[in-house]
C-alpha positions, 0 to 999 in steps of 0.5 A: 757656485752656480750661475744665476742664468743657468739655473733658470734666475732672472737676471737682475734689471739695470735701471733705465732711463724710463724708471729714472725718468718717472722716479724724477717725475714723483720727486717733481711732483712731490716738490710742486705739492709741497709748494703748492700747498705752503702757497696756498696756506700763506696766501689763499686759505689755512686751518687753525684750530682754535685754542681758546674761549675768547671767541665762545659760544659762537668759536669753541676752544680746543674742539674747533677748526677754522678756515682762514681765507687770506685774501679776504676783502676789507674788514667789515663790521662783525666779521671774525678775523685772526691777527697776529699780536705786537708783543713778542710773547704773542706765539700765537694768533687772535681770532676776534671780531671786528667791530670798528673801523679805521676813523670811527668811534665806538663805545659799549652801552649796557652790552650794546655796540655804539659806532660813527664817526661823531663822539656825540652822535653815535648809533647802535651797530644793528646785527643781520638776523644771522648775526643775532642767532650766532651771539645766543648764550643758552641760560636755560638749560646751560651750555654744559646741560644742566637743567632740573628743579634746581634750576628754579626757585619757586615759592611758597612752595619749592616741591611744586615745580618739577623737572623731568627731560624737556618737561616742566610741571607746576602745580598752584592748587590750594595756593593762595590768589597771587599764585605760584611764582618760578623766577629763573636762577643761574646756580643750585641754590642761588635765586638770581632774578636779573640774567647776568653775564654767565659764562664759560671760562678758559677751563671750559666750566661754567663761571658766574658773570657780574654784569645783568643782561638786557637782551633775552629771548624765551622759547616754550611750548604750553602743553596744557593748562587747566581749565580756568587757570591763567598761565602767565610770563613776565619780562621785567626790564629794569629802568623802562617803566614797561613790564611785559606779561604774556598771558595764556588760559581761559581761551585767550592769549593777551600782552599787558605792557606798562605800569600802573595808570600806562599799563595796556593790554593787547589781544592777540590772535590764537586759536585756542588749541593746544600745545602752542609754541611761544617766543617772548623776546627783547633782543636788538632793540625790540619786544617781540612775541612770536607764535611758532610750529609745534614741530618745526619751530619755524615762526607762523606770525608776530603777534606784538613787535615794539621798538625800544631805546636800549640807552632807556634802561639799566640792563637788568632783564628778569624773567618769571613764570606764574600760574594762578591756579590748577595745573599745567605742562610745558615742554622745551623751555629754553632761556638765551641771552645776547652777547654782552659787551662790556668796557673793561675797569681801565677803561671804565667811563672815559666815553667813546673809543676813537679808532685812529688806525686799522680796526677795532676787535672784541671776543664774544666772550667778553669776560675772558678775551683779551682784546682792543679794549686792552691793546687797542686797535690792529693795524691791517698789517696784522691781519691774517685773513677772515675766518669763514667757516667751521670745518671740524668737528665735521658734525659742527660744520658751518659757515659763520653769518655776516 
């Protein structure tokens, strides 16, 4: 057996003070990390993932990760926030948006949110435009992509509206004066004239809902129209006596508002040419029709902005294209509806809700969320911190409006 020195190994090196010195450094540095970053989960911001569709379409469920800030201020209306529920077998946490207050009253109209602080003085809680864009449900084409013929119903003739991509044709020729009709439907087969509550369920497939929806917003582009046709798009909101027909072809562009001897008729500004980009919307208490950019969809002007009393109606909102005769091509069709939040049957009409302690909350997906329409409001002391972004899917990354 030789010896190591001698056939030129090197002897093996003890370990000093120095290498100890910096293997206790790492462990340190290991142990304040960790530390570090339990505190700051428990105390300053934490990612969930979201597991649910309560909060949809504005949270998705079981794609979705949010980022908790803990140390947020106060609730505010319409923030989204994450609690923990009193039951025991509540393992997880809610997240849920707030919308009422410690001491107010709230109530939910035809889809609407009514806070204050008097039972009988309530008044409708107005979003910010940010707001408004997030609580949008695509009708058509649906959220899951559907889109196509059969997405319409039209008459006589069903052969004589077509589909293809972001396109759509009708064809009124050799019809009779009253014109070709295309009622918006919500299913293959099924003509449904009101919008209604639609809706993902906790499957992630496409449910029908029960509830017609008042708030509706249209957005087209009218490629071309044939000379000497009329192409026409009409809002029918049930129980305001106040049709709405926009009204495109023979050079002009007009809004016919009303019934029989209260009807108007309203010019409005367009150049003539084509393609033309139109928004017809009913969303927050107004009538808007809008011309937008053909290409970057930003709003060039309001031609027609109205007011309405959101109490003055039953909440069925239809929508039905026409075209009195010839040919004519749009592109881009899309159909959103508001968010609709509805009491649920136990609840159903006892009137305003007082808020005694902590807040309100309801899911934006009213249909499948449990909420404080079931267990009433949260104390603060359940609350976990306001969600303030989306941070994955990294595609998907957004900070949510307030």
């Amino acid at each position: 057996m030789s010896d190591p020195v001698a056939t030129g190994a090197p002897a093996p090196a003890s370990p000093g003070p120095a290498r100890r010195l910096r293997f206790h450094h790492v462990l340190w540095a290991l142990v304040a990390f960790i530390v570090g970053v339990t505190a700051m989960r428990t105390w300053v911001v934490d990612v969930y993932r979201v597991a649910e569709q309560s909060m949809w379409p504005t949270l998705v469920g079981g794609r979705d990760h949010i980022l908790v800030q803990r140390l947020s201020a106060a609730p505010l209306r319409f923030d989204v926030w994450l609690y923990e529920g009193d039951a025991e077998d509540d393992e997880r946490p809610f997240v849920k948006r707030v919308v009422g207050l410690e001491g107010e009253y709230v109530d939910l109209r035809v889809g609407d949110l009514y806070v204050g602080d008097d039972p009988m003085g309530l008044v409708r809680a107005l979003r910010s435009p940010g707001l408004v864009e997030s609580f949008l449900v695509s009708v058509y084409p649906t959220p899951d992509g559907r889109s196509g013929p059969e997405r319409f119903n039209a008459q006589p003739d069903r052969s004589r509206i077509t589909a293809a991509g972001s396109e759509l044709r009708l064809d009124a020729r050799g019809l009779a004066p009253v014109g070709l009709k295309a009622n918006l439907i919500c299913g293959p087969g099924t003509v449904k004239e009101n919008i209604q509550d639609d809706h993902v369920g906790a499957d992630g497939t496409w449910h029908l809902g029960r509830h017609s929806v008042p708030d509706v917003r249209v957005d087209v582009v009218v490629c071309e129209v044939d000379a000497g046709s009329v192409w026409s798009i009409e809002h029918d909101l049930e129980g305001e006596a106040a049709d709405r027909i926009l009204e495109l072809g023979e050079g002009r562009l007009r809004v016919k508002c009303g019934r029989g001897a209260d009807a108007r008729e309203c010019e409005l500004v367009w150049d003539g040419v084509l393609p033309v980009a139109l928004r017809m919307e009913t969303i927050d208490g107004h009538f808007r029709v809008q011309r937008k950019d053909r290409d970057t969809g930003e709003i060039l002007e309001t031609l027609i902005e109205e007011r309405r009393d959101t109490q003055g109606h039953h909440g069925a909102s239809c929508v039905r294209m026409g075209l009195d005769c010839g040919r004519m091509r749009l592109a881009d069709l899309h159909v959103a509806r508001d968010v609709y939040w509805f009491w649920t049957e136990h609840r159903r009409p006892s009137g305003p809700y007082h808020v005694d302690r902590g807040v309100f909350l309801l899911g934006d997906n009213p249909p499948l969320s449990r909420d404080s329409r079931d267990h009433g409001p949260v104390s603060r002391t359940h609350l976990l911190g306001r969600v303030s972004n989306v941070v994955w899917p990294r595609a998907d990354w957004r900070r949510l409006p307030r």
